[in-house]
C-alpha positions in Angstrom: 90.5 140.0 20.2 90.3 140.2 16.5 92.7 138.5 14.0 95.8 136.7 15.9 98.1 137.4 13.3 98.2 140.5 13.3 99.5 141.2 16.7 103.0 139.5 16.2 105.8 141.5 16.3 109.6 141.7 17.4 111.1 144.2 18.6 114.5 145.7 19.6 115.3 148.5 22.0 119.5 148.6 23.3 120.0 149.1 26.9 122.3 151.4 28.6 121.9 148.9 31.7 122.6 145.3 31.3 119.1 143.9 32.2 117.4 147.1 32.7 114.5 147.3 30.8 114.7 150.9 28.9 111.8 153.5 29.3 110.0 151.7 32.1 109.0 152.7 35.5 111.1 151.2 37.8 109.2 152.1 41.0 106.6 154.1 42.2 106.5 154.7 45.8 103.5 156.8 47.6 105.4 159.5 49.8 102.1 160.9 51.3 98.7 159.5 51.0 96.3 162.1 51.3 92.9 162.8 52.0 89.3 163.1 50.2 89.6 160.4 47.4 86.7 158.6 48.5 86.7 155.6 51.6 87.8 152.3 50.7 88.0 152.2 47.6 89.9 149.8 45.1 90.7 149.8 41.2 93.2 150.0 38.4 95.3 153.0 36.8 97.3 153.1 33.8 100.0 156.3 32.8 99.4 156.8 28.7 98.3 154.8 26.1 100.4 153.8 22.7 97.6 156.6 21.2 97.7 159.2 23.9 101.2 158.9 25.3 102.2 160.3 28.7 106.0 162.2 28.7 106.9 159.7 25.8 105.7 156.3 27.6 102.5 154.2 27.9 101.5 151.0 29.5 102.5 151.4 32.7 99.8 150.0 34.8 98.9 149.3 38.9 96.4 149.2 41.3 94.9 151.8 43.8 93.4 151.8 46.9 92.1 154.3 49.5 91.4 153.7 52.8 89.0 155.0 55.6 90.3 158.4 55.7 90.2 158.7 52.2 93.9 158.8 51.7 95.6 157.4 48.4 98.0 154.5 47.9 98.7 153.6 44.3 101.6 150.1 43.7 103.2 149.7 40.3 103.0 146.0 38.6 103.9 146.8 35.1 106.7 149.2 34.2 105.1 150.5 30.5 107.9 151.4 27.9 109.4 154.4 26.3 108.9 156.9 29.2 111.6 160.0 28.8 111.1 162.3 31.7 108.2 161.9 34.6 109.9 164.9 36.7 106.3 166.9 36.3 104.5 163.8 36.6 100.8 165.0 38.2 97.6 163.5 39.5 96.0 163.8 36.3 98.5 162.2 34.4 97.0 159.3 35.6 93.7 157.1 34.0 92.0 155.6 37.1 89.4 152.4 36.6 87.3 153.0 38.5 86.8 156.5 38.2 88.7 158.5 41.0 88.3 162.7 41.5 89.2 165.3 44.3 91.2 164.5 47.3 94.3 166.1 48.1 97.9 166.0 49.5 98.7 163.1 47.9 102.3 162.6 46.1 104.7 160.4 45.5 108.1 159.6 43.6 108.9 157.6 40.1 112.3 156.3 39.1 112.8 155.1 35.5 115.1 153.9 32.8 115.4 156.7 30.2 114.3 155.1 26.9 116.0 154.5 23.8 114.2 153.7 20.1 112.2 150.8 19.9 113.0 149.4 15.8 110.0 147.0 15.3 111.6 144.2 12.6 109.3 142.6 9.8 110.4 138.9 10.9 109.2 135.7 9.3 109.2 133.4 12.5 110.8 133.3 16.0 111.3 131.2 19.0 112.0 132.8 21.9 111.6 131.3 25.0 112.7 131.1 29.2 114.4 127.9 29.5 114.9 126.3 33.0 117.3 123.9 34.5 116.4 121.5 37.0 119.3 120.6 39.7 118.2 116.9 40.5 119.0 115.0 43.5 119.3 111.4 44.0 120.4 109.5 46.7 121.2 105.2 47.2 118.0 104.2 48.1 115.9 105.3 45.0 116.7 104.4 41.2 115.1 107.3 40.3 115.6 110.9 41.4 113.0 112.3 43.8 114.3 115.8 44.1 114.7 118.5 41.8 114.7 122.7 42.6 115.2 125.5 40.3 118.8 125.9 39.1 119.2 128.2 36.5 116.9 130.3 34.0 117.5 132.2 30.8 115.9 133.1 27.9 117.3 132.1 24.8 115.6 131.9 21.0 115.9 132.4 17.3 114.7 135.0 14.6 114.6 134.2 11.1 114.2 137.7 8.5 114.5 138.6 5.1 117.0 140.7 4.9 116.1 144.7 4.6 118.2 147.7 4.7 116.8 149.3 7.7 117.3 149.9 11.4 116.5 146.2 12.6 119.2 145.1 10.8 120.9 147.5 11.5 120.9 147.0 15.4 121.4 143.5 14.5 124.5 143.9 13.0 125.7 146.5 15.7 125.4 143.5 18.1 128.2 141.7 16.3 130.4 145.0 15.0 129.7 147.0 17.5 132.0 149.4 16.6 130.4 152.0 14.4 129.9 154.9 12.5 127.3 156.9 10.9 127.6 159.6 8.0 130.2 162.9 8.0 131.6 161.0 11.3 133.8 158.6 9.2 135.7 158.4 6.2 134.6 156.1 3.5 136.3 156.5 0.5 139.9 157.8 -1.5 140.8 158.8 -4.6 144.2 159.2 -6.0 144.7 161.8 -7.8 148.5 162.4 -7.6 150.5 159.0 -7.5 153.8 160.9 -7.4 157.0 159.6 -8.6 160.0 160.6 -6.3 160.0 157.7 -4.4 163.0 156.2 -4.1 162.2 152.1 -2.7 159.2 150.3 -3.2 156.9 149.4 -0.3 153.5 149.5 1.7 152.6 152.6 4.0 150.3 153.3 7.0 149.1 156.4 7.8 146.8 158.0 10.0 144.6 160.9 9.0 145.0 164.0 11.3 142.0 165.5 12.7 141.9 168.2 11.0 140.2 170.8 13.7 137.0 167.8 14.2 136.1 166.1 17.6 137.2 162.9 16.2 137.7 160.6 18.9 139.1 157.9 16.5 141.3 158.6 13.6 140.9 157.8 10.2 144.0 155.1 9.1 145.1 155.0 5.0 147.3 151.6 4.2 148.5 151.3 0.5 151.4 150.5 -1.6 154.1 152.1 -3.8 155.3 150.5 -6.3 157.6 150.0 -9.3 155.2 151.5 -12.3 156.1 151.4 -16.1 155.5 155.0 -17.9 155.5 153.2 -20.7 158.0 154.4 -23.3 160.2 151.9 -23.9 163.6 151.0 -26.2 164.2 149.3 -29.2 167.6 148.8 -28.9 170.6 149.9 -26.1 171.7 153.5 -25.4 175.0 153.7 -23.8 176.0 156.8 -21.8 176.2 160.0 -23.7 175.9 158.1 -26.4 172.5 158.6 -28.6 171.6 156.8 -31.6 168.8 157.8 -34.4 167.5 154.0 -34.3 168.1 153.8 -30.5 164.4 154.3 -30.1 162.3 153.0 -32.6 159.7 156.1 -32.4 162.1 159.3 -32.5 161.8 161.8 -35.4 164.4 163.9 -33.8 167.0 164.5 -31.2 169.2 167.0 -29.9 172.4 167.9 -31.1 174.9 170.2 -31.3 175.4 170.1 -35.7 174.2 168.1 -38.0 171.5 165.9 -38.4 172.1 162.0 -37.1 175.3 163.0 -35.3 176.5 160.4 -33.2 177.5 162.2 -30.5 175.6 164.8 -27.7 178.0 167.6 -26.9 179.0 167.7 -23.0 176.7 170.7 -22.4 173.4 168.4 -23.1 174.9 164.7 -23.2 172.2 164.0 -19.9 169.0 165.3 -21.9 167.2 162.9 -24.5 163.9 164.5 -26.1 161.8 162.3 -27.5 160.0 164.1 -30.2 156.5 163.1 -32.0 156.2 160.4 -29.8 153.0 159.8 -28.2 153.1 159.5 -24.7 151.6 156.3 -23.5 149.9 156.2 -19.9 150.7 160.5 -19.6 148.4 160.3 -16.4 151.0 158.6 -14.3 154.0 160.7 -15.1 154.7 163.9 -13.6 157.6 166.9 -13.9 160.1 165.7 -11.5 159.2 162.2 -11.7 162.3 159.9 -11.3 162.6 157.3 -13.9 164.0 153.6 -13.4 164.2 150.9 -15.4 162.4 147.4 -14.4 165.8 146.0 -13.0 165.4 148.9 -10.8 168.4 151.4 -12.4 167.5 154.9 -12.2 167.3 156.7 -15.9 166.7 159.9 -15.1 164.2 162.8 -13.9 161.5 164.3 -15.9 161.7 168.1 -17.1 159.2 168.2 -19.7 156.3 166.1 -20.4 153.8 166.5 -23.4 151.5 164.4 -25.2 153.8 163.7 -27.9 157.1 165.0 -26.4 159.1 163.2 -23.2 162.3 165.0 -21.8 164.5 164.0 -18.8 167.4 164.5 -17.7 170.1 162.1 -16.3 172.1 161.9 -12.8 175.3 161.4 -14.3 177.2 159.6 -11.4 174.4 157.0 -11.0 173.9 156.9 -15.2 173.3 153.2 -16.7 172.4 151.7 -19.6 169.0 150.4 -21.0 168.8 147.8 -22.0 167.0 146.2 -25.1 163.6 146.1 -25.0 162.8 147.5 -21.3 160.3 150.0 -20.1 161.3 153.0 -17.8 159.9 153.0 -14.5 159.0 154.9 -11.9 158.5 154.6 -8.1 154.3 155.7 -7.6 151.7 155.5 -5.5 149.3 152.4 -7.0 146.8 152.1 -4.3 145.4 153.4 -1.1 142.5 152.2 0.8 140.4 152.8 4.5 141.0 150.4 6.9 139.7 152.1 9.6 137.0 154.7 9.1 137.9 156.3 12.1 134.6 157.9 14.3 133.4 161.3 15.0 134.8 163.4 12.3 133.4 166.9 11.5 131.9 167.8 8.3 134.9 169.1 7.5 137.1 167.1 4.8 140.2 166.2 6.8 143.6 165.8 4.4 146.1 163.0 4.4 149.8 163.8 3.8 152.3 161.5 2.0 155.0 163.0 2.8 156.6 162.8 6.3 153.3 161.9 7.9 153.7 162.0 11.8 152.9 158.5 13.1 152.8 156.6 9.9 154.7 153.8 9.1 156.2 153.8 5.6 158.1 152.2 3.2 159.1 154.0 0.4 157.3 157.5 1.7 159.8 157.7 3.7 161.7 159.8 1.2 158.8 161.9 0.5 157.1 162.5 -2.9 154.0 164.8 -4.5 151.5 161.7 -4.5 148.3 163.1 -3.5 144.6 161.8 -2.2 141.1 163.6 -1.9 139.8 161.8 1.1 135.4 161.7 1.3 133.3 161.7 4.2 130.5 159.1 5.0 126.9 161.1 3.6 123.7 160.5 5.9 122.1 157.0 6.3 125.8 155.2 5.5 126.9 153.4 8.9 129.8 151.3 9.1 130.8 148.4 11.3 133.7 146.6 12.5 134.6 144.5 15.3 135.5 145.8 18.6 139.2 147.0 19.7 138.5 149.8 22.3 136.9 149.8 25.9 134.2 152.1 24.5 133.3 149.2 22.1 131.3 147.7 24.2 128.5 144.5 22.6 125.2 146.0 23.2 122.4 144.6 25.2 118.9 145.1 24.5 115.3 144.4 25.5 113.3 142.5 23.1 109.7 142.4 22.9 107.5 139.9 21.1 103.9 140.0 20.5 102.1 137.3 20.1 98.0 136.6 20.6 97.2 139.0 23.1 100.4 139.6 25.0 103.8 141.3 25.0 106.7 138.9 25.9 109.7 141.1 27.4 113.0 139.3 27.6 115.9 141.6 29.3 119.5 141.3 29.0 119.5 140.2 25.6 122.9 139.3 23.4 123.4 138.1 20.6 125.6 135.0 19.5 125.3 133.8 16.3 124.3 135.9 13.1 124.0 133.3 10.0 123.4 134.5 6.1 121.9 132.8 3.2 121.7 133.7 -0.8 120.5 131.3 -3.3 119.9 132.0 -6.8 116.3 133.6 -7.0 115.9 133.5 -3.7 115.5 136.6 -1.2 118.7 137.2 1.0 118.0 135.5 4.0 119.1 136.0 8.0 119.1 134.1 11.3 120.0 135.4 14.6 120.5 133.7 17.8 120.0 135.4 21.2 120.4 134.7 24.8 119.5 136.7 28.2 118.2 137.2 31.1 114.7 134.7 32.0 111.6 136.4 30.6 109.4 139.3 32.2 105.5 139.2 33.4 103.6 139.2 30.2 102.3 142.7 29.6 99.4 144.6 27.2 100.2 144.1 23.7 101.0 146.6 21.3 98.8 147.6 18.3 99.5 150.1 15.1 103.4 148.6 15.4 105.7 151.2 13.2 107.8 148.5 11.6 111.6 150.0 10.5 111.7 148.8 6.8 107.9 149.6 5.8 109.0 151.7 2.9 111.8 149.0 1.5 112.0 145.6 0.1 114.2 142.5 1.2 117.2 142.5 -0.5 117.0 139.7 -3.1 120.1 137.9 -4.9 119.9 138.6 -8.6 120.8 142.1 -6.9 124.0 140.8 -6.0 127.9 141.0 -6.0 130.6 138.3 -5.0 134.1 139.4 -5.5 137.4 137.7 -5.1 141.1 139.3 -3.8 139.4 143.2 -4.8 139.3 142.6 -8.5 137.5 145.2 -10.3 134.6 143.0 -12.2 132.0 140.9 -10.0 131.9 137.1 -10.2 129.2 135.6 -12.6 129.8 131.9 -11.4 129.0 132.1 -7.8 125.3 131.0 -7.3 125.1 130.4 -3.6 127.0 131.7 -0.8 125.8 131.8 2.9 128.0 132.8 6.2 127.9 133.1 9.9 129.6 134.9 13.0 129.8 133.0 15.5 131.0 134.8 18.9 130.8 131.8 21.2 129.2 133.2 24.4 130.2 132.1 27.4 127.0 131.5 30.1 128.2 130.1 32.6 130.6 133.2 33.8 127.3 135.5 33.2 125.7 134.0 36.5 126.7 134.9 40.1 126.3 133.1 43.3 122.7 134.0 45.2 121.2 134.6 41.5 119.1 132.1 39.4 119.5 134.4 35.8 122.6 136.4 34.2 123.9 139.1 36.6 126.2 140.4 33.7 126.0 140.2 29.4 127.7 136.2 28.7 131.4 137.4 27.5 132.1 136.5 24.1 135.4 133.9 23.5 136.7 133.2 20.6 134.9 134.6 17.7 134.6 132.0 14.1 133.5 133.1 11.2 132.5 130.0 8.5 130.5 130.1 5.2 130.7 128.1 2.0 129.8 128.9 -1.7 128.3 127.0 -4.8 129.2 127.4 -8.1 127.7 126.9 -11.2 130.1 124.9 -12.8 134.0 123.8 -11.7 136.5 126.3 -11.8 140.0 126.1 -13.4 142.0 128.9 -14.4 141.7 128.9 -18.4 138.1 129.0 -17.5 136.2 131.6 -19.6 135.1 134.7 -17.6 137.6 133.4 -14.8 138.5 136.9 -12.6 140.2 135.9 -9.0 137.4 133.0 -8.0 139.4 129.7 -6.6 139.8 127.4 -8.7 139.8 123.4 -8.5 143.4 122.8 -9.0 144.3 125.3 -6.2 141.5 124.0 -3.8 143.0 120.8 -4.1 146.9 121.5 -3.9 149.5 120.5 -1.3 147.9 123.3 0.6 145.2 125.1 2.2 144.3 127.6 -0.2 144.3 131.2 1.1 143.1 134.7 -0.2 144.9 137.3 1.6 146.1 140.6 -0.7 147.1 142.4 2.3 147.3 146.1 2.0 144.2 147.1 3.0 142.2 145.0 0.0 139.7 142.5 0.4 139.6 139.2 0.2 135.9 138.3 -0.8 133.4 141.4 -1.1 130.0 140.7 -0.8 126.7 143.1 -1.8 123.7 142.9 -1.7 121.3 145.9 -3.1 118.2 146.8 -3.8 116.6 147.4 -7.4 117.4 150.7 -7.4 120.4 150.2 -6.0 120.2 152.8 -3.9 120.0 150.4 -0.6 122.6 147.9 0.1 124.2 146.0 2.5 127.9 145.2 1.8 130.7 142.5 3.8 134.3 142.8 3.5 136.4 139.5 4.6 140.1 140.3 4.3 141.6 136.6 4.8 139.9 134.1 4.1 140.8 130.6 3.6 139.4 127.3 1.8 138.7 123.6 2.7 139.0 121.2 -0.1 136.7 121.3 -2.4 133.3 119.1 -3.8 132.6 118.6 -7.1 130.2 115.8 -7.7 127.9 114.9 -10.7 125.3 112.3 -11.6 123.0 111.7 -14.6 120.2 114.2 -13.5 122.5 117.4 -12.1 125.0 119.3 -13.9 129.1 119.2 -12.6 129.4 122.2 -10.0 131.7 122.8 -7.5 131.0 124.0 -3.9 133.8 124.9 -1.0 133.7 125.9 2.6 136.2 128.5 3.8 136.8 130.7 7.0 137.7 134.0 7.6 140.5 134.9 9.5 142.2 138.0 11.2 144.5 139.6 8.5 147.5 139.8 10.5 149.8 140.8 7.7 152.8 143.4 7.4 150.6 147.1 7.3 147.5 144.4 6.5 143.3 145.5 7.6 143.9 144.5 11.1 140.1 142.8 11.2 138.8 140.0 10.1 135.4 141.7 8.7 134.1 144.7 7.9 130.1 145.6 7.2 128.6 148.7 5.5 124.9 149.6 5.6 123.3 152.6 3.2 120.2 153.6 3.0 117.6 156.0 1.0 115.1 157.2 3.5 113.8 156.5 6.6 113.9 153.6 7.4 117.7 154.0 8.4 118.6 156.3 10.9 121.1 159.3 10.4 122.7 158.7 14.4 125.3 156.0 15.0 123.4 152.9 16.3 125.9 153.3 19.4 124.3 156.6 19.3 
């Protein structure tokens, strides 16, 4: 047989069928036996091999034999894999053992799965298995049962992987976000580049993104916030009215007047317009002509009419005029932030544009008014998929066939779901995965497979020192986090996948409620005046009156995870949008240093204009080894 080792292998293939193995013959049935094939005869044939492949497929294998007359009759016993179309299948398609000529007359019908793409994973160990369950019987006049029959059979097992930025994981996180995207057929990023000014209110905004002429069958949805933003010019000292001082603002060289230098006084025709002269502008990227300008207490100053880098103008509404006051800013209602909650799915390569003002179907706070904020929206580029969790019909949780290879045979297990996907990153340490599956009770072992094309050849695990961790979507990573593992748990229920008359699943085991759990170590305990302390809980709020939560709402995350390759130009990133924490540990003895570790959970973020999700997963990749089709695809 040769070295053992190497033929292991697991493998992935999604089925359009629950239970139906993809890319198999199904059945072979002889329609008319023929004549001249030789008189009773007997042997084996097979339809392709992995090196010479027969319409796509190989493996399939049966037995012949021919009887007196020298007609043909040919049964199926293994179904082969990745057949695409036997409509033409012919006589000579066939390899016959022993050798088998002439005859004629002879046909007969195939019926098949079509196939989908096998993605052979690099794993480091699995389990997979058929379980059975006895049904016992006992009766009075024995201690000990002395019955038992068949009950119920499944297979069930584990895989453990490195973590690699390719198409196994990438089916493997399809089968818990099945909900997904690939490329130009979602949106993945915005950028502001207008935050307005006319708002009138504060307040947070939903909007969806029209199609803009695409296919899309999902549209894109923007949340974000306007807010109360200082321009930054502010006053030394009060200005009534109509009333303009020279040492009213600490910074003017000038102002306008009708005579005279320093007059106290602005004549009616110009007592609304204040320039600022030689005064540097501070933040000049968020103000705009026609912005309208409010103090902090909210009182509206005025509208701007000219804006330089060293010279402000605006002018005032007179009936709604008030005073600033001592050292306040002047504000204005902008746009501070907009993010993707939902990618939306099947866009066109087309940029599609997202309106601010008066957008049909959005739900708005202060857009409501209207305003020139404005966004450049950018598509998804090939080998980006994202994933999120199921909310429509066609979001179905995939099935697939899984084969393992082992010694000198292929294991097939059917009907295969996954339950529980678990992640692990230490310090030093590659980024680690575990994945539990159940199904349907294992096939007839069948040939193995040699010269196995493995997914992630070309890439490397992703490995920790590679790493971000970052808390309620502030802008710098965390440098104290040196641990952190998670799992999604989507509970499956197996008893409601069986059916009266049936031993194994007649149906995928429905998911219930879904939990997802993780905890994180830290390198040393956490307080707030804590050098290089950016968002991370710390021990005080851990252990308040409390349960603490992060939850920023608006579209932002709670705790971002990465992981990336060296060149960064892989990755694997997790978004959890409300998360919150148990209480805290923070133990120390004479040999280990004081660290701090916490559990937490992540919730649905339920919250006013909120992600609506609870997670969010994004895989990218370089080459290959990541497909440019949607794994729903």
């Amino acid at each position: 047989m040769g070295v053992e080792w190497l033929n292991r292998y697991v493998a992935l293939e999604r089925e359009d069928e629950y239970g139906v193995e993809p890319g198999a013959l199904l059945t072979l049935t002889t329609t008319a036996i023929g004549s001249g094939y030789g008189n009773n005869g007997s042997g084996t044939w097979t339809l392709g091999t992995k090196a010479a492949t027969v319409r796509g497929g190989f493996n399939a294998k049966g037995t012949w034999t021919t009887g007196d007359s020298g007609g043909l009759t040919m049964v199926l016993t293994e179904g082969g894999q990745d057949y695409n179309d036997l409509s033409n299948l012919v006589f000579n398609d066939f390899t016959f053992t022993s050798s088998l000529s002439g005859g004629s007359n002879f046909a007969f019908t195939v019926t098949f799965d079509d196939t989908n793409t096998i993605t052979y994973g690099e794993v480091d160990d699995e389990s997979m298995k058929q379980t059975f369950e006895l049904l016992a019987r006992s009766d009075m006049s024995r201690q000990v049962a002395s019955k038992a029959v068949t009950n119920t059979q499944f297979g069930e097992g584990t895989i453990n992987l490195a973590v690699q930025p390719d198409d196994f994981m990438g089916k493997i996180l399809h089968a818990f976000l099945p909900a997904t995207e690939e490329g130009d057929k979602f949106i993945e990023s915005i950028t502001i580049t207008n935050r307005g000014g006319k708002y009138t209110t504060a307040g947070n905004f939903s909007i969806p993104v029209a199609a803009n002429g695409s296919t899309n069958t999902e549209a894109c949805e923007v949340v974000g916030t306007i807010a109360l933003v200082s321009t930054g010019i502010s006053s030394s000292e009060s200005m009534e009215d109509g009333d303009v001082a020279a040492s009213n603002f600490s910074n003017i060289t000038t102002k306008r007047t009708e005579a005279g230098a320093g007059a106290a006084n602005i004549s009616a025709a110009n007592k609304h317009h204040v320039e600022l002269s030689g005064v540097a502008v501070i933040n000049q990227s968020l103000l705009n002509v026609g912005d309208r300008l409010y103090t902090a207490a909210g009182l509206f100053v005025g509208t701007i009419t000219v804006i330089s880098t060293t010279q402000l103008t605006f002018a005032a509404d007179e009936s709604n005029r008030n005073d600033i006051d001592s050292g306040v800013e002047m504000f204005s209602y902008r746009l501070t932030d907009a993010y993707i909650v939902n990618p939306g799915k099947n866009y066109a390569s087309a940029v599609p544009t997202v309106s601010f003002t008066g957008a049909s179907g959005a739900t708005i706070g202060g857009l409501a008014s209207g305003g020139n904020a404005a966004a450049t929206l950018g598509l998804g580029t090939a080998r980006h998929h994202i994933f999120n969790e199921p909310v429509l019909s066609t979001h179905a949780y995939p099935s697939y066939t899984m084969r393992v290879g082992r010694g000198d045979k292929e294991h097939t297990f059917t009907g295969m779901v996954a339950s529980k996907l678990s992640f692990s990153a230490n310090l030093n340490e590659y980024v680690m995965a575990s994945v539990d599956f159940i199904g349907k009770n294992e096939e007839t072992p069948t040939t193995l497979v040699t010269d196995v094309d493995y997914a992630g050849l070309a890439v490397d695990a992703l490995h920790f020192a590679d790493a971000q961790v970052i808390f309620a979507d502030h802008p710098d990573k965390t440098i104290k986090v040196q641990q952190i593992s998670f799992e999604i748990n989507i509970n499956r229920d197996m008893d409601s996948a069986y059916a009266v008359g049936n031993r194994s699943f007649t149906r995928a085991p429905p998911t219930t409620m879904r939990e997802i759990t993780g905890t994180m170590e830290f390198n040393e305990v956490l307080y707030s005046d804590t050098a290089g302390y950016i968002n991370e809980p710390t021990y005080t709020q851990l252990t308040g009156s409390s349960v603490h939560k992060i939850q920023p709402g608006g579209g932002k995350d709670a705790i971002r995870i990465k992981f990336a390759s060296e060149d960064g130009n892989d990755s694997l990133e997790f978004k959890f949008f409300n998360v919150r924490f148990e209480a805290p540990t923070a133990s120390v003895s004479g040999r280990d240093p004081n660290r701090m570790s916490v559990g937490f959970q992540a919730f649905y973020d339920a919250s006013t204009l909120g992600a609506g999700k609870a997670i969010e997963a994004k895989l990218i990749g370089s080459g290959s080894h990541v497909q440019t089709t949607a794994y729903d695809a």
